[in-house]
KEKOLGU-262054 format. One record per residue (C-alpha): residue number from 0; residue in one letter; x, y, z. Coordinates in Angstrom, 2 decimals, always signed. Layout:
SITE  seq  type        X        Y        Z
SITE  NUM     A        X        Y        Z
...
***
This chain:
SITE  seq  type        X        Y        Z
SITE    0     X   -22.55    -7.52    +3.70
SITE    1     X   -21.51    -9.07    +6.85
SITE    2     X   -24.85   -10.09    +8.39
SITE    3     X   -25.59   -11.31    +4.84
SITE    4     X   -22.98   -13.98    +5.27
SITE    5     X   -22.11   -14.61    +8.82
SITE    6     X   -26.33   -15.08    +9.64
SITE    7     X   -26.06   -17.78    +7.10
SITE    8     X   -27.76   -21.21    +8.43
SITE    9     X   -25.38   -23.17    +6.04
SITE   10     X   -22.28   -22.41    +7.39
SITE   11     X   -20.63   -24.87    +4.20
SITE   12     X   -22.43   -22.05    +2.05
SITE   13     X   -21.55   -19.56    +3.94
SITE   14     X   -17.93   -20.91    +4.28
SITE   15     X   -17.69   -21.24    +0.25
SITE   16     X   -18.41   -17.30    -0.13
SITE   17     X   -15.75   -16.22    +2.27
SITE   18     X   -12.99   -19.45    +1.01
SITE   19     X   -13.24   -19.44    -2.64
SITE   20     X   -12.61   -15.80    -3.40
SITE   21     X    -9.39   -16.00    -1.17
SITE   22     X    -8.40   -19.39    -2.82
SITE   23     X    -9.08   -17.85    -6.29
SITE   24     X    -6.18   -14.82    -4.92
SITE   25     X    -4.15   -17.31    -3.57
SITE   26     X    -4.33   -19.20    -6.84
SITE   27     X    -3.15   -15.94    -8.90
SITE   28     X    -0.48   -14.97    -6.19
SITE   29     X    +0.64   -18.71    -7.16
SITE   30     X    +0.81   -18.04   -11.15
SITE   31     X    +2.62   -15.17   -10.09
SITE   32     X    +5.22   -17.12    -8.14
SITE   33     X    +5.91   -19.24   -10.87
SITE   34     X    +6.17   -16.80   -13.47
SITE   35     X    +8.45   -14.76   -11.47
SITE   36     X   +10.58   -18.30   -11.05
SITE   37     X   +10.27   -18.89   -15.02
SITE   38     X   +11.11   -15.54   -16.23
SITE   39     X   +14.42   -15.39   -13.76
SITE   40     X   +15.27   -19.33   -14.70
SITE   41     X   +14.87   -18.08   -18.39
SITE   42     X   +18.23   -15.89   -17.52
SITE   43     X   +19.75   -19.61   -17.63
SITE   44     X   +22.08   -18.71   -15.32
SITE   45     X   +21.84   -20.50   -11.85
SITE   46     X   +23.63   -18.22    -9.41
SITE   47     X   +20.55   -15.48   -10.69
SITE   48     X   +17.75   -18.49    -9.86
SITE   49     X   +20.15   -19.25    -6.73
SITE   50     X   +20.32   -15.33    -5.48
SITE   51     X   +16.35   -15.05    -5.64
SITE   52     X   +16.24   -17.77    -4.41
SITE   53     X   +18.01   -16.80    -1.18
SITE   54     X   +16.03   -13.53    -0.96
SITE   55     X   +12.83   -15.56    -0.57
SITE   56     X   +13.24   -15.70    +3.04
SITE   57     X   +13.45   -11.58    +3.16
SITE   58     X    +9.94   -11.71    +1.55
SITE   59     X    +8.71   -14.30    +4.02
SITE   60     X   +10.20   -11.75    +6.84
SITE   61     X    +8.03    -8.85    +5.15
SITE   62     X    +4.94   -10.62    +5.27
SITE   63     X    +5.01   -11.49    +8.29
SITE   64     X    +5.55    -8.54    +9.81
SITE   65     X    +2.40    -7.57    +8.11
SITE   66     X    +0.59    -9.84    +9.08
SITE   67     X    +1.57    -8.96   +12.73
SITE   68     X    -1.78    -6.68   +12.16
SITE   69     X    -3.25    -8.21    +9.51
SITE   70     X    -3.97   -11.25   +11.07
SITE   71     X    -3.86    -9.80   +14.43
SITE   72     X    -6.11    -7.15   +13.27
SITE   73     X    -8.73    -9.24   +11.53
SITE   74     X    -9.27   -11.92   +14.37
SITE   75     X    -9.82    -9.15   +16.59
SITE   76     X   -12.46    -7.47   +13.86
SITE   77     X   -14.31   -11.03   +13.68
SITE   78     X   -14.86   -11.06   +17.06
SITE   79     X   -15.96    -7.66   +17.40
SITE   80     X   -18.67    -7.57   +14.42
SITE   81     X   -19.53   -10.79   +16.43
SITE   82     X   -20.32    -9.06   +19.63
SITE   83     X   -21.59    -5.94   +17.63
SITE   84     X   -18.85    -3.83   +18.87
SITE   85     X   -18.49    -1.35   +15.10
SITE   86     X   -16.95    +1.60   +16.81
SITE   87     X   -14.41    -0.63   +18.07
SITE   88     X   -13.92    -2.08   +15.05
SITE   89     X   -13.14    +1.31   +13.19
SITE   90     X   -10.49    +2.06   +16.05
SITE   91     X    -8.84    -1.34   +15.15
SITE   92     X    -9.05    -1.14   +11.90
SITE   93     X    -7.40    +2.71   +11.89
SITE   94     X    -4.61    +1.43   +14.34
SITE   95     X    -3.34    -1.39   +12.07
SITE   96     X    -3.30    +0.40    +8.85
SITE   97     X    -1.30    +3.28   +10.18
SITE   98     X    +1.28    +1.42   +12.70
SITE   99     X    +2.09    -1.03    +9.83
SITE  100     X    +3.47    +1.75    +7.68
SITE  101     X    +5.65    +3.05   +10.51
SITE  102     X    +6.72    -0.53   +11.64
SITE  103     X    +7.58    -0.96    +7.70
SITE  104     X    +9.39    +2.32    +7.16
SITE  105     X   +11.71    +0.93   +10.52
SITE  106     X   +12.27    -2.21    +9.09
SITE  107     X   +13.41    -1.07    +5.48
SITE  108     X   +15.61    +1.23    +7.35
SITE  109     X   +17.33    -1.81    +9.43
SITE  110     X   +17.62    -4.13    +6.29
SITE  111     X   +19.21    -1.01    +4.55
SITE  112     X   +21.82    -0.38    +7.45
SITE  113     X   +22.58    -4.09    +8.17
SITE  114     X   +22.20    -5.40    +4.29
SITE  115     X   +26.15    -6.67    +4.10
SITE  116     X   +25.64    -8.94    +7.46
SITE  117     X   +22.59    -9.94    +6.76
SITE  118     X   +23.40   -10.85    +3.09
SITE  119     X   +25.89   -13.40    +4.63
SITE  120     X   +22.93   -14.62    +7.06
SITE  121     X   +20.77   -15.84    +4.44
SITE  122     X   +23.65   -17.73    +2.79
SITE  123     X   +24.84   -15.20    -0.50
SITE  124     X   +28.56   -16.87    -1.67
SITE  125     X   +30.45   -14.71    -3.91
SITE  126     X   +28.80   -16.04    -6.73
SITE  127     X   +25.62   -15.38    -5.72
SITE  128     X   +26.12   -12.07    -3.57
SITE  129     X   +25.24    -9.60    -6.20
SITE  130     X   +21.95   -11.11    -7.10
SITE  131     X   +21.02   -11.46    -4.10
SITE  132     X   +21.98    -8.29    -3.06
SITE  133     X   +19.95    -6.52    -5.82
SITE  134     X   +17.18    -8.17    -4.61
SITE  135     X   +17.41    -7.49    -1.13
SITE  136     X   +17.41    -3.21    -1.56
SITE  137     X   +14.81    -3.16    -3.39
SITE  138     X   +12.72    -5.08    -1.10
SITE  139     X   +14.14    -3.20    +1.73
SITE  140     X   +12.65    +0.05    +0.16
SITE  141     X    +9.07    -1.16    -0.62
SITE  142     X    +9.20    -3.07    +2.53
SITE  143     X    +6.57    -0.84    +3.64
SITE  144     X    +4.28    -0.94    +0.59
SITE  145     X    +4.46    -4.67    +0.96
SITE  146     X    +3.27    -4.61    +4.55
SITE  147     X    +0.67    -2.82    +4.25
SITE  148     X    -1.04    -5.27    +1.37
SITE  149     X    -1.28    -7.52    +4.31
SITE  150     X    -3.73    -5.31    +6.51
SITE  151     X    -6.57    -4.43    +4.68
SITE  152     X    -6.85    -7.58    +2.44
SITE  153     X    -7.32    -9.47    +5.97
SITE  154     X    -9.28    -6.90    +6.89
SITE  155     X   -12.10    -6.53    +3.89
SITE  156     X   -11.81   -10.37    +4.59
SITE  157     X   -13.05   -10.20    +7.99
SITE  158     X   -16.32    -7.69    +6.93
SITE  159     X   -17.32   -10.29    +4.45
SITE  160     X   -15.86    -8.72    +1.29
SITE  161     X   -13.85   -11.52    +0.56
SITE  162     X   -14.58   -10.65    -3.17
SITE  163     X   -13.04    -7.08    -2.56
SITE  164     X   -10.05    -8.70    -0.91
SITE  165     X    -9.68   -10.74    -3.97
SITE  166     X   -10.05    -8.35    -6.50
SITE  167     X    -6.97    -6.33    -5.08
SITE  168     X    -4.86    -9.30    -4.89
SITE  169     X    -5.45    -9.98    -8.32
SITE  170     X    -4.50    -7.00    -9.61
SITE  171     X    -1.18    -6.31    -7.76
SITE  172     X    -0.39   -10.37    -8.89
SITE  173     X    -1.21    -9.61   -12.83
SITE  174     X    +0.20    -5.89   -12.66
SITE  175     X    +3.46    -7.89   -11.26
SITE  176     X    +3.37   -10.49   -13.68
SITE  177     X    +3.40    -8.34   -16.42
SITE  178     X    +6.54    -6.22   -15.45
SITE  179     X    +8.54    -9.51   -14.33
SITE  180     X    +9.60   -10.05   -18.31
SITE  181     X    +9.99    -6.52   -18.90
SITE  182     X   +12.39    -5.57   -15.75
SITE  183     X   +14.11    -8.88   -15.59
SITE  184     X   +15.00    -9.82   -19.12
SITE  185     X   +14.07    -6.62   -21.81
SITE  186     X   +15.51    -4.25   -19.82
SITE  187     X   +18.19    -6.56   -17.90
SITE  188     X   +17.47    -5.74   -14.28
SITE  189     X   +17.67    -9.58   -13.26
SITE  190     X   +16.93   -10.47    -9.61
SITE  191     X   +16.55    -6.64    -8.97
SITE  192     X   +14.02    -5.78   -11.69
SITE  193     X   +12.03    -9.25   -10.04
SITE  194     X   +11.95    -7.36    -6.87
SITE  195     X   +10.63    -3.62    -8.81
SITE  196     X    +8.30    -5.62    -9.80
SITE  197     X    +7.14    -7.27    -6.73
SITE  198     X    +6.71    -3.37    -5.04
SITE  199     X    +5.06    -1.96    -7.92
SITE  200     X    +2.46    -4.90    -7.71
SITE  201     X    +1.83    -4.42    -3.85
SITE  202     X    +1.47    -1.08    -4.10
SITE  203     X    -1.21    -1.41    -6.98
SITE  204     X    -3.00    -3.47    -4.30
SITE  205     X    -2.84    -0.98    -1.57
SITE  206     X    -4.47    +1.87    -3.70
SITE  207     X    -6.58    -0.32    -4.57
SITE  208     X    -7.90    -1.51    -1.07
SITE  209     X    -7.74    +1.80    +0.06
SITE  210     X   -10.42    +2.98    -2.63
SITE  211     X   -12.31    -0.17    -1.73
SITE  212     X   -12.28    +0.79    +2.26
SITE  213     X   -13.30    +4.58    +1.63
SITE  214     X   -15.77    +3.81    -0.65
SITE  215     X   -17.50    +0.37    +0.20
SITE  216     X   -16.77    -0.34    +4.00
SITE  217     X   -18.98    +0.00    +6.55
SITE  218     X   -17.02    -0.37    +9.51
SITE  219     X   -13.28    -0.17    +8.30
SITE  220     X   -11.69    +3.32    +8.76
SITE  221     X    -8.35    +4.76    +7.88
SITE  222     X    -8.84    +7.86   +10.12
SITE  223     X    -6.04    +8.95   +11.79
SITE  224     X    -8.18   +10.25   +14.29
SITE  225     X    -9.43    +6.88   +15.24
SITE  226     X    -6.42    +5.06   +15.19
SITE  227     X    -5.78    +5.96   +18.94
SITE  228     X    -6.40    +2.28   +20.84
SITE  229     X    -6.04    +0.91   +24.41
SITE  230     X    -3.31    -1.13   +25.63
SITE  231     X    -5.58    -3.81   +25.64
SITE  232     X    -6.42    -3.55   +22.34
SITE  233     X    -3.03    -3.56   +21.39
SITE  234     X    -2.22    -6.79   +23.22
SITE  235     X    -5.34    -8.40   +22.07
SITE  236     X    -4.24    -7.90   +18.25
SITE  237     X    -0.50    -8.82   +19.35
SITE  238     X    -1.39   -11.83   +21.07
SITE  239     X    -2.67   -13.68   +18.02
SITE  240     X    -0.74   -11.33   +15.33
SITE  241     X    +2.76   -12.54   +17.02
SITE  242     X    +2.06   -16.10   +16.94
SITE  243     X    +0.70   -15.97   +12.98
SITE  244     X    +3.98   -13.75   +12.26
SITE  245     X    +5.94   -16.68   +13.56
SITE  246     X    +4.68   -18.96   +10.97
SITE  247     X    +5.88   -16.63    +8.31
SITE  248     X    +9.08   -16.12   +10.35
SITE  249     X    +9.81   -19.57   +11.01
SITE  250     X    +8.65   -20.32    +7.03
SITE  251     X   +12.06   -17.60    +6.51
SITE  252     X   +14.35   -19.17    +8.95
SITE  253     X   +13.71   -22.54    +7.80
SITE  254     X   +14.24   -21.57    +4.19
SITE  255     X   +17.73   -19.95    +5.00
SITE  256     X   +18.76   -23.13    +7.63
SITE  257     X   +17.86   -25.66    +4.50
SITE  258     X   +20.49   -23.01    +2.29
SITE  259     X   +22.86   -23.12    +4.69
SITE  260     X   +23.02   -27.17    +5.50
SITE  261     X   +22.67   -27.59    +1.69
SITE  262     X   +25.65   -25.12    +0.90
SITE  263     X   +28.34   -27.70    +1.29
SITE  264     X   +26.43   -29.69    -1.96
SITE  265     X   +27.09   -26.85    -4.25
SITE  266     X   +24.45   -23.82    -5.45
SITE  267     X   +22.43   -26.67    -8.08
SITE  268     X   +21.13   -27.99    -4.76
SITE  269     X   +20.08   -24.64    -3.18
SITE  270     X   +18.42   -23.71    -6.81
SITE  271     X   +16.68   -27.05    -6.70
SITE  272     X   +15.11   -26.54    -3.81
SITE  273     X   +14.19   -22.49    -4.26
SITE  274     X   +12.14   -23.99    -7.49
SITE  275     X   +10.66   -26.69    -5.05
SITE  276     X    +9.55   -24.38    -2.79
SITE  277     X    +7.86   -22.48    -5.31
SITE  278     X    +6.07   -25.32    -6.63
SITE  279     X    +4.98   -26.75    -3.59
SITE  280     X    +3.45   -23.59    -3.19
SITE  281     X    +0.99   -24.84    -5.28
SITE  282     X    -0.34   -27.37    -2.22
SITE  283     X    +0.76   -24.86    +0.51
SITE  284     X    -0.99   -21.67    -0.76
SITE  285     X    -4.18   -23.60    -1.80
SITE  286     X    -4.23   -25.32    +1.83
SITE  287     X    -4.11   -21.74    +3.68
SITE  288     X    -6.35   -20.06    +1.26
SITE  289     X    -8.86   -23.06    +2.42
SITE  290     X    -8.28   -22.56    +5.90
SITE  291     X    -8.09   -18.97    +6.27
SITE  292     X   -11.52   -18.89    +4.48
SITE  293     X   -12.87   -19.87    +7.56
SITE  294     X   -11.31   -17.47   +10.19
SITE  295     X   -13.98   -14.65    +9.94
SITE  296     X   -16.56   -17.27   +10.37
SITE  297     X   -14.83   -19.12   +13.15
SITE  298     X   -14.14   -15.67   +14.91
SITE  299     X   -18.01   -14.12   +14.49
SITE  300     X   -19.42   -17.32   +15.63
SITE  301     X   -17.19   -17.78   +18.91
SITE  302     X   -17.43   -14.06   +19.44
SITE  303     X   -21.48   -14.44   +19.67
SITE  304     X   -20.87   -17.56   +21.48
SITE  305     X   -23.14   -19.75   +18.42
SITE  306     X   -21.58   -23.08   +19.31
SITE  307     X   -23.68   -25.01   +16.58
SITE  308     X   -22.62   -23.56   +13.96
SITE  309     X   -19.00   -23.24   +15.25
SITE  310     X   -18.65   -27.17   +15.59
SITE  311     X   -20.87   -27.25   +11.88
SITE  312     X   -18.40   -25.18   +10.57
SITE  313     X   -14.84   -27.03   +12.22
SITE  314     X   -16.46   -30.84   +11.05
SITE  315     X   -17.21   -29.29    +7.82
SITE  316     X   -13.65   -28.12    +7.15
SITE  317     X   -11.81   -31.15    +8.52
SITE  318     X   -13.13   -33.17    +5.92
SITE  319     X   -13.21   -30.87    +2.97
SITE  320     X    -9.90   -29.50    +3.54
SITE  321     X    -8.71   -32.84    +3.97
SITE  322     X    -9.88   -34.31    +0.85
SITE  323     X    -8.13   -31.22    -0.92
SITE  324     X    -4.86   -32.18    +0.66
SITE  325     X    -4.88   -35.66    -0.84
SITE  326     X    -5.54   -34.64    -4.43
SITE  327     X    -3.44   -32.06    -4.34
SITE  328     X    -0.62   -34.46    -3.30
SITE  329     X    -1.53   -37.18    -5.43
SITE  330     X    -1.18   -34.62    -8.64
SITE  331     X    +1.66   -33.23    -7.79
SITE  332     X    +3.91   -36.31    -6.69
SITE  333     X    +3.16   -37.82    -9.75
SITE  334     X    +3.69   -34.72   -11.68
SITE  335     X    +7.13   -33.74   -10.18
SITE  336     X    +9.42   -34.49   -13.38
SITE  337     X    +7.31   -32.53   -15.49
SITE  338     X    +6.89   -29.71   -13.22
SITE  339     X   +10.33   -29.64   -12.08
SITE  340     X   +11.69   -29.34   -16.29
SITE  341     X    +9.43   -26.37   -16.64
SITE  342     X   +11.29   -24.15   -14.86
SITE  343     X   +14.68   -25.28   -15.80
SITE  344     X   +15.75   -27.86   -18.37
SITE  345     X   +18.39   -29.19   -16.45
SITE  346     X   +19.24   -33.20   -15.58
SITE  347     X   +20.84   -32.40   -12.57
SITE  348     X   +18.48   -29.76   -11.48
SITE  349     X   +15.72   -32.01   -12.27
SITE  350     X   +16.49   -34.93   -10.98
SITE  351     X   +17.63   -33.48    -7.35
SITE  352     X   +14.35   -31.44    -6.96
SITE  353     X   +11.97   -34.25    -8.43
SITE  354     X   +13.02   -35.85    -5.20
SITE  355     X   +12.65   -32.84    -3.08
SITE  356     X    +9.20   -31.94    -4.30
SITE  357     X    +8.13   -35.67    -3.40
SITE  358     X    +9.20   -35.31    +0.12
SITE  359     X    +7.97   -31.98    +0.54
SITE  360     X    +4.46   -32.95    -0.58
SITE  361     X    +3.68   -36.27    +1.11
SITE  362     X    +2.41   -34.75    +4.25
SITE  363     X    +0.20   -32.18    +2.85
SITE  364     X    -2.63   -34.05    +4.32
SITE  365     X    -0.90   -33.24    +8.07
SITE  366     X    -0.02   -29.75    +7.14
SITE  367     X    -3.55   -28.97    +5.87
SITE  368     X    -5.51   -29.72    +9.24
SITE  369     X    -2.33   -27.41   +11.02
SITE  370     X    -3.31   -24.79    +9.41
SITE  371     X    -6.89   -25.16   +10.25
SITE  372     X    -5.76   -25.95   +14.19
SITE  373     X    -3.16   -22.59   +13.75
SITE  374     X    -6.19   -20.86   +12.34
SITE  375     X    -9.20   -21.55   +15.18
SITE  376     X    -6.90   -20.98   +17.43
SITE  377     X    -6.10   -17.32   +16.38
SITE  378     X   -10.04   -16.91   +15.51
SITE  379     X   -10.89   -17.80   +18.83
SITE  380     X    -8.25   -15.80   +20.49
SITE  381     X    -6.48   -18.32   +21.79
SITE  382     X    -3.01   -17.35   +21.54
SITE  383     X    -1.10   -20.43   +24.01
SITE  384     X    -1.76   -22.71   +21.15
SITE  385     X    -1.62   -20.66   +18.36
SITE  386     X    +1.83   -19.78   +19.36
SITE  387     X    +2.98   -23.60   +20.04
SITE  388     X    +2.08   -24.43   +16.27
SITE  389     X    +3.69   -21.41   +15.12
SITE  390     X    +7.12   -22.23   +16.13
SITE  391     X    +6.61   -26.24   +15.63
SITE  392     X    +6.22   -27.39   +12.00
SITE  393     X    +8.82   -25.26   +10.36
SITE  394     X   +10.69   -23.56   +13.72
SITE  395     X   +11.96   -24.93   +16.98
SITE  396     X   +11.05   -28.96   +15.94
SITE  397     X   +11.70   -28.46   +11.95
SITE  398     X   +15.30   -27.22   +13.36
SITE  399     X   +15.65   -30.08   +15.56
SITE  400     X   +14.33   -32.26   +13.22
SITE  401     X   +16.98   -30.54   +10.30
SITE  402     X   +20.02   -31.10   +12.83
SITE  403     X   +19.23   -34.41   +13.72
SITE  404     X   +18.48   -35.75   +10.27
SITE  405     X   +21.42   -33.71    +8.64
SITE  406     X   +24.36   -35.72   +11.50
SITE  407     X   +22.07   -39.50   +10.56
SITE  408     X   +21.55   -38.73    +6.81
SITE  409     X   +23.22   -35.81    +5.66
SITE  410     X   +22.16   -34.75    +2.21
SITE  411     X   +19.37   -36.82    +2.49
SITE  412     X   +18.34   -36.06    +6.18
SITE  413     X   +17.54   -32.65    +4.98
SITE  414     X   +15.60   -33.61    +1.97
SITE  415     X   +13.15   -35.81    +4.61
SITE  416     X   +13.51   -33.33    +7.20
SITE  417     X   +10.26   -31.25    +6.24
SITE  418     X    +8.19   -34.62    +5.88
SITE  419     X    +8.90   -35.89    +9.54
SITE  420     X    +8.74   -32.55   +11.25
SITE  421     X    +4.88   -32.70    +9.42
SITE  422     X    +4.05   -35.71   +11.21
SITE  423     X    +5.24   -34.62   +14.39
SITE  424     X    +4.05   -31.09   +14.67
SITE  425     X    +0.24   -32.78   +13.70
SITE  426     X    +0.53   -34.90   +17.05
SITE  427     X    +1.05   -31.63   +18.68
SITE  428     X    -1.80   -29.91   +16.79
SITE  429     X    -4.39   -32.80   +17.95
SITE  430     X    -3.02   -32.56   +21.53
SITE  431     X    -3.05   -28.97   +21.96
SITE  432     X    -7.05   -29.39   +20.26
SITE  433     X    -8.33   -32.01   +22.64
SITE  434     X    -6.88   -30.15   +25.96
SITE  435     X    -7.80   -26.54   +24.79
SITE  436     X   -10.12   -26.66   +22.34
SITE  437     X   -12.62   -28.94   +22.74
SITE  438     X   -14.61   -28.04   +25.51
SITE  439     X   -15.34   -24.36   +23.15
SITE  440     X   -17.55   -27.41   +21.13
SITE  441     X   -19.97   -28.47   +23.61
SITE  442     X   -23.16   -26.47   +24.27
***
């Protein structure tokens, strides 16, 4: 399956075969985000939209301690199947699947033990505690389950079963959808039936790439008897899984800073903004799914040192994923009103977040060719620069950004404070390409 794809000579064709199936997942994952926002706004009762809202973060946190050795795990694969190195990638492949499930079964534990503090970290008031609360357990106790979806659906990805990958996305999204009504509004469980939901969806998707990995890979393995690995192994999947954790980190902590400096303006602004973030989503999820489709491809073609067809491949996505970014943009700025009343029928809900959305949209053209700079860098192994975008557009300068705009502006500082940490971080992401990058171009 992998030669089939990665010996390509069209690496646009080949591109499309690994992108669109993970866009098409990404696309469902999205229908499942909003639904899950719809059904809990249906409660009509904003301190429920508020508390999910402020458990978002805790999800964020999950993922991307997943994708510690998802990501980690998969760049390393690429290279590997690259260089022709399929024992190795078995031992890889072993290693992540079985220390995610430990590193998960430590991390629900902590979240258990420390859930009052870090209730009050993420910003729960009194009138939101309980929701969010709910929430929060039952995360904590499928934190593992919803690790582990994050290791082999990189991982299929990375062997060129990007169809495979798909397919089990799909189905944990649609099992998910169909329990959100059930558990959060016929049977009452609010917030905490959204998040029974959420673990009974991920764990649909991890039997489900498990099958898929005994049955159909050729190179993955969930042997415990290979999952023994070097310490150089280790920090070669740690050096780019840290840095792509810290976008989903950094995604958490500036979630729970934006709660916290728009406390002061009441719980309709912090519900505003969890059904912004949702909905810009829509641009956000569509823009990674784009660039991610590219990572196996980037990483096999480095790895066997094809140059051609690595600079083919980097032109290529510059301008497609580019053009993406500006429709995407263009729909949904003029589209905010609309989108914003779908989710909650309120005047004062609407009208704050139609202005939210705006901002957080306009520089989806920047954040799109970041995430294709975050993403060559990790394919190629390069983790110096992988790591300086990861804590740039939404961690060390979106905080600096936040504080600054927050003491000029206030209320409106942190609206714009997404939009001009964008800009900036892009600067960066050029820089960082023409010092480290582009010499990897030239034959």
């Amino acid at each position: 399956m992998e030669n089939e794809i990665f010996q390509e000579t069209n690496v646009a064709k080949a591109y499309m075969k690994l992108s669109v199936p993970l866009v098409c997942s990404m696309v469902v994952t999205l229908i499942y985000n909003l639904a899950d926002t719809f059904f809990v706004a249906q409660t009509n009762d904003t301190n429920i939209v508020a508390g999910v809202s402020l458990g978002m973060p805790v999800f964020t946190l999950l993922m991307a301690m997943g994708n510690i050795f998802g990501q980690g795990g998969s760049s390393l694969v690429s290279r590997l199947l690259g260089q022709q190195e399929e024992e190795g990638v078995r031992c890889v492949s072993s290693f992540c699947f079985y220390i995610t499930i430990l590193v998960g079964i430590v991390i629900g534990a902590f979240m258990l033990l420390f859930r009052l503090p870090l209730l009050a970290m993420i910003g729960a008031s009194p009138e939101t505690f309980s929701h969010a609360s709910d929430y929060f357990v039952y995360l904590a106790i499928g934190a593992p389950i919803i690790m582990l979806s994050f290791i082999h659906s990189n991982l299929l990805r990375s062997e060129g079963m990007s169809k495979e990958s798909m397919a089990g996305t799909i189905l944990g999204a649609v099992v998910n959808i169909i329990l959100d009504p059930i558990f959060i509004s016929v049977w009452g469980w609010g917030a905490g039936g959204a998040a029974i939901a959420t673990v009974i969806g991920y764990l649909t998707s991890d039997l489900f790439f498990a099958v898929v990995v005994l049955r159909k890979s050729r190179v993955l393995s969930v042997a415990i008897g290979k999952s023994k690995v070097s310490h150089g192994v280790v920090f070669q999947i740690l050096k780019i899984g840290v840095p792509a954790a810290i976008v989903n980190l950094m995604q958490s902590a500036s979630v729970v800073l934006m709660n916290q400096f728009l406390l002061p303006y009441g719980n309709q602004k912090i519900a505003a903004m969890g059904i912004v973030l949702k909905i810009s989503m829509i641009a956000l999820l569509l823009l990674t799914g784009f660039a991610f489709g590219g990572q196996p491809l980037f990483g096999y073609y480095y790895g066997a040192g094809d140059k051609a067809r690595l600079s083919a491949l980097f032109r290529f996505c510059v301008r497609f994923i580019g053009l993406v970014a500006i429709l995407l943009t263009a729909g949904i700025y003029a589209a905010a009103p609309l989108l914003m009343r779908c989710f909650m029928d309120s005047e004062g809900i609407v009208a704050d977040g139609t202005v939210m959305l705006r901002w957080q949209v306009l520089t989806m053209l920047f954040v799109g060719l970041i995430l294709l700079m975050t993403i060559l860098f990790q394919a190629m192994g390069k983790a110096t620069g992988a790591f300086i975008l990861s804590i740039s557009r939404q961690g060390v300068l979106f905080l600096l950004v936040l504080m600054v705009a927050y003491h000029l502006a206030g209320y409106d500082g942190v609206v714009v404070s997404q939009a001009i940490s964008d800009c900036l971080t892009a600067i960066i992401a050029f820089g960082l390409f023409q010092t480290q990058l582009r010499k990897e171009f030239r034959a």
